[in-house]
C-alpha positions as CSV (number, residue, x, y, z in Angstrom):
1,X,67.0,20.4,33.1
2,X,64.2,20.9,35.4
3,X,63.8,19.6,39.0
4,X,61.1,16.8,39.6
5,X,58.6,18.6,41.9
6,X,58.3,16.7,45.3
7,X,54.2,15.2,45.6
8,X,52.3,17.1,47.5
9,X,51.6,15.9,51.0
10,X,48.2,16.0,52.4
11,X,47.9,17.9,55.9
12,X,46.9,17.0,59.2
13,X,43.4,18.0,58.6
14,X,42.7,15.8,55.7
15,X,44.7,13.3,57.8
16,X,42.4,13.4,60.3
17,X,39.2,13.3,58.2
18,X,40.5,10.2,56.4
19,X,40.8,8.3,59.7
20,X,37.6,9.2,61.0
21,X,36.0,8.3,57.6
22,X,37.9,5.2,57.4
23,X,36.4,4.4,61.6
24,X,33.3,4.8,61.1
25,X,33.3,2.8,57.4
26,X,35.2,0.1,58.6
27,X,33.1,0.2,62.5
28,X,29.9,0.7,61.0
29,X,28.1,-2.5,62.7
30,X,29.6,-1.2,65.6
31,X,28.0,2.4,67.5
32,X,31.0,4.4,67.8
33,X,29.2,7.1,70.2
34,X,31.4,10.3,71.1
35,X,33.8,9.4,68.6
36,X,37.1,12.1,69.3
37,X,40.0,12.9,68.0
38,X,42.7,12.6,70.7
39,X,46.3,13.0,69.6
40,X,47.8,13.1,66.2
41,X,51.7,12.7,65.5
42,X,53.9,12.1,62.5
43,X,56.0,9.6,62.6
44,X,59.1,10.7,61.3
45,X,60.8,7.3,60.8
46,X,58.3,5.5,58.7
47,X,56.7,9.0,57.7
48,X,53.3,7.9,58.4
49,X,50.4,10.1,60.1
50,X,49.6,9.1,63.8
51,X,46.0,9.6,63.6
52,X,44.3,8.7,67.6
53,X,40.0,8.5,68.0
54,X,38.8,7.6,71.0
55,X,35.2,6.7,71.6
56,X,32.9,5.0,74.1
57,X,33.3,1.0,73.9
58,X,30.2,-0.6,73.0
59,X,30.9,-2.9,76.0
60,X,29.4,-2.1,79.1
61,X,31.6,-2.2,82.5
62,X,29.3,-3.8,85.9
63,X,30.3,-3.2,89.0
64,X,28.7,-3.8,92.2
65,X,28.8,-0.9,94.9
66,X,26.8,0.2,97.6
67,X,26.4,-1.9,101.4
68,X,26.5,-5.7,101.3
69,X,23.0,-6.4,102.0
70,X,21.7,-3.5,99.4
71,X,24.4,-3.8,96.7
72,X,24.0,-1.9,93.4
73,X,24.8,-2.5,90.1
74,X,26.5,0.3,88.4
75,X,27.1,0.1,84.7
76,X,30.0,2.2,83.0
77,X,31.8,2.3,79.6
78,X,34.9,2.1,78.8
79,X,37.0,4.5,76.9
80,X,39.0,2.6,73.8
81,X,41.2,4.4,71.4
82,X,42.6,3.2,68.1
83,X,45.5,4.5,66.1
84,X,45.0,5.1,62.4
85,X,48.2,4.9,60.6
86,X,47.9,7.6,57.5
87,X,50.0,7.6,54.4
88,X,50.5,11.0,53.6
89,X,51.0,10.9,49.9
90,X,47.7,9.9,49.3
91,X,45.8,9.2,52.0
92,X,45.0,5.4,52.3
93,X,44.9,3.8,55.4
94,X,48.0,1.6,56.4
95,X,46.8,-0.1,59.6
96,X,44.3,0.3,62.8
97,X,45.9,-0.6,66.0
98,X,44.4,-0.9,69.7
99,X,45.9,1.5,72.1
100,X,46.4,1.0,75.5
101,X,46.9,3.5,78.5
């Protein structure tokens, strides 16, 4: 009688790939500048790749510094970071969710 083979699993690389593929598919409208990985994980429980991009929000950040009577407007972005949940049977994307430090 012979053993049913376990499916192969993809790795973290092709884990990886597959999220930022699916970011900038799915974010296209939006510039994702300095797009980065961050942190990956498996998540042993659900068994689910952790997959974390950050990249510079599209949204700029004004802030006034400087003296009173000469202020000046500094404009920053913002960092945001998503988490791309991976299957890792095949690939496909489960969810995107917003993370927050």
């Amino acid at each position: 009688m012979m053993e049913a083979q376990q499916p192969q699993l993809i790795d973290i690389k092709t884990a990886v790939q597959r999220a930022r593929n699916q970011a900038k598919e799915l974010f296209e409208p939006e510039s994702l500048t300095n797009l980065a990985l961050e942190e990956v994980g498996f998540d042993e429980d659900d068994q689910h790749w952790l997959i974390t991009l950050g990249y510079d929000s599209p949204h700029h950040i004004k802030r006034q510094t400087g003296p009173k009577h000469f202020p000046t407007i500094e404009e920053e972005r913002k960092r945001e970071y998503k988490v791309f949940r991976i299957d890792p049977k095949d690939g496909h994307l489960i969810s995107i969710t917003l993370r927050n430090l």
